[in-house]
C-alpha positions in Angstrom: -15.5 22.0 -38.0 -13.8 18.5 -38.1 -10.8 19.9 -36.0 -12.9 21.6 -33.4 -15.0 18.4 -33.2 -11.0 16.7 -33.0 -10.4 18.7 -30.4 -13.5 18.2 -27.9 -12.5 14.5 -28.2 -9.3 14.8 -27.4 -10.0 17.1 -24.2 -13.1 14.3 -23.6 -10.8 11.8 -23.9 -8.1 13.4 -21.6 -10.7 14.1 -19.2 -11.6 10.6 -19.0 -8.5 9.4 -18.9 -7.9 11.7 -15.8 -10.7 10.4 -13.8 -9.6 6.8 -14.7 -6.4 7.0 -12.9 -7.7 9.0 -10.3 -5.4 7.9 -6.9 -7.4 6.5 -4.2 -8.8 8.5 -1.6 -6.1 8.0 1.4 -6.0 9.8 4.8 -2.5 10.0 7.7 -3.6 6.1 8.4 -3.5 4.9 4.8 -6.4 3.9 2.1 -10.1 4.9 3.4 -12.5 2.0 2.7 -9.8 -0.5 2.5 -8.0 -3.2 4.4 -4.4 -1.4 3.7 -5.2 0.9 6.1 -4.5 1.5 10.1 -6.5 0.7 12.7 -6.4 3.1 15.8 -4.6 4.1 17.5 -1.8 2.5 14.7 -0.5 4.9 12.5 0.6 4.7 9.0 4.4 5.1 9.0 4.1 4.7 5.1 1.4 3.4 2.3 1.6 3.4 -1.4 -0.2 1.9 -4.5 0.9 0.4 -7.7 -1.3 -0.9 -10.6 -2.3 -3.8 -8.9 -2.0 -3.3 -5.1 -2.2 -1.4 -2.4 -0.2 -1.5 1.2 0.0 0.5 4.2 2.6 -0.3 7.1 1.3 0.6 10.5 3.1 1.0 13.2 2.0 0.4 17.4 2.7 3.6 19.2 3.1 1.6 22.4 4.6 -1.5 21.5 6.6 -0.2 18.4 5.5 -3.3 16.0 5.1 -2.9 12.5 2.3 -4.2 10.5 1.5 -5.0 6.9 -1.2 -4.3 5.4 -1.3 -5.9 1.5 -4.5 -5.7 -1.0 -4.1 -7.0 -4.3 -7.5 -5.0 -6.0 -7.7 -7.3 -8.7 -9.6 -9.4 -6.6 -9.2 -8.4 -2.9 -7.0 -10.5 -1.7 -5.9 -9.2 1.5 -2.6 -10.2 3.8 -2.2 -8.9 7.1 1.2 -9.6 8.8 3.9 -8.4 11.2 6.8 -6.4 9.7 10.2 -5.1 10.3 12.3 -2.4 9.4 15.6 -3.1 6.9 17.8 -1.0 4.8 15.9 -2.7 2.4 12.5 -1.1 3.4 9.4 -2.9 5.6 9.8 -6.5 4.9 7.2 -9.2 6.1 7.6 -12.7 5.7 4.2 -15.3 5.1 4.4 -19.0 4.9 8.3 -18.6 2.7 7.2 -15.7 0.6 8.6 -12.4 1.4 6.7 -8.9 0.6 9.2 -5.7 0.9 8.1 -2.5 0.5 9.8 0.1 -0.2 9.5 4.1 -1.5 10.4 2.6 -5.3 8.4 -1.1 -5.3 6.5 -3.7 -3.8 8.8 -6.5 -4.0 7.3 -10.5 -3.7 10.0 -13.3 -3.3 10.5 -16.7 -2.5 14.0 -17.2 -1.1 16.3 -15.5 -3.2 13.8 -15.8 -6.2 12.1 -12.8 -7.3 8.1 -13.5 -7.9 7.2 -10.1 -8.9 8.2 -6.4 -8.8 5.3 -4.1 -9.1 6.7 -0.1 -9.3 4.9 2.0 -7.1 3.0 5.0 -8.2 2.7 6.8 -5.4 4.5 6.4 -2.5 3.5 8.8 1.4 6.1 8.1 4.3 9.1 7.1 4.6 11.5 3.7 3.7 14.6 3.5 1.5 14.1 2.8 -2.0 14.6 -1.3 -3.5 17.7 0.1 -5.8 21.6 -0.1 -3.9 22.9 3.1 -3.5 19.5 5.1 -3.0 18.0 6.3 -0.1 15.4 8.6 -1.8 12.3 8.6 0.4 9.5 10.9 0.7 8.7 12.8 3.9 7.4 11.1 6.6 3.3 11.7 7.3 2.1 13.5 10.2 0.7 11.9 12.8 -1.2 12.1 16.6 0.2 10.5 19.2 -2.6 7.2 20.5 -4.5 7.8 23.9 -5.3 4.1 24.1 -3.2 1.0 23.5 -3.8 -2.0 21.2 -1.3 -4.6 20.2 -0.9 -5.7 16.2 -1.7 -9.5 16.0 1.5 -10.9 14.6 0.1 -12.8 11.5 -3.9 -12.8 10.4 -4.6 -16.2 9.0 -8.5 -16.7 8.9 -9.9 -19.9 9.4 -12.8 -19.0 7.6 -13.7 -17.4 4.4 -12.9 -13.6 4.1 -16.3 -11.3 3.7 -16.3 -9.1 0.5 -13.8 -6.8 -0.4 -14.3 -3.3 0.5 -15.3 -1.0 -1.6 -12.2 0.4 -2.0 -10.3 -2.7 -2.8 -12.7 -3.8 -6.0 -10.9 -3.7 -9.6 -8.0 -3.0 -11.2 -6.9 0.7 -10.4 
């Protein structure tokens, strides 16, 4: 009886585990319920998570630009700034600090100093990887082509407080 009992908690346990770590939901234009995500008639041209963020880069059928669209869920914190493409992956640049995504990490720098590396877990679109050498990248996401046009702002600084995060973007996942 004590290993039958054993074995219900572990499959409890790995059950829980499981629904722990679910992924977020996501759709072609990024996280639903979150600010790393497009807005129409943008589409995602990639968006990924790791333990402590999530990100979408969004790209302007008619003008081309590239956006960035950061969430640290920790506690919310949002960044929402123009990007560009490198060999590097989508790099966009805020007040000296440098955020570069890319199919392996978001990266966070200050010059040439590194501020933090966080691995991605999962990684839709396309950008080469942050190691030399690698240009593993996973297929690009389907998309529909806008009817209408609307430019991305270049940076998004409020001037006043942000509102709550969304409920996608609360706690650590």
């Amino acid at each position: 009886m004590g290993v039958a009992l054993g074995a219900v908690v572990v499959a409890l346990s790995a059950s829980t585990a499981t629904s722990v770590a679910a992924p977020p939901a996501t759709d072609t234009r990024g996280f639903v319920d979150s600010t790393a995500r497009c807005a129409a008639p943008s589409t995602a041209v990639a968006y990924g998570y790791t333990a402590t963020s999530r990100v979408a880069i969004c790209k302007d059928e008619s003008s081309g630009q590239l956006q960035y669209r950061g969430v640290r869920v920790t506690d919310g914190a949002r960044l929402i700034l123009a990007a560009t493409s490198t060999d590097r992956g989508y790099v966009a640049e805020n007040d000296g600090i440098t955020y570069t995504v890319s199919s392996n990490a978001l990266v966070i720098s200050s010059g040439s100093t590194q501020i933090r590396s966080e691995s991605m877990v999962d990684f839709h679109g396309s950008a080469p990887s942050s190691t030399s050498g690698s240009s593993t990248s996973s297929a690009p996401s389907t998309s529909t082509s806008p009817t209408q046009s609307s430019a991305i702002p270049e940076t998004t600084t409020p001037s006043t407080p942000l509102p709550p995060p969304l409920p996608a973007e609360v706690g650590a996942r």
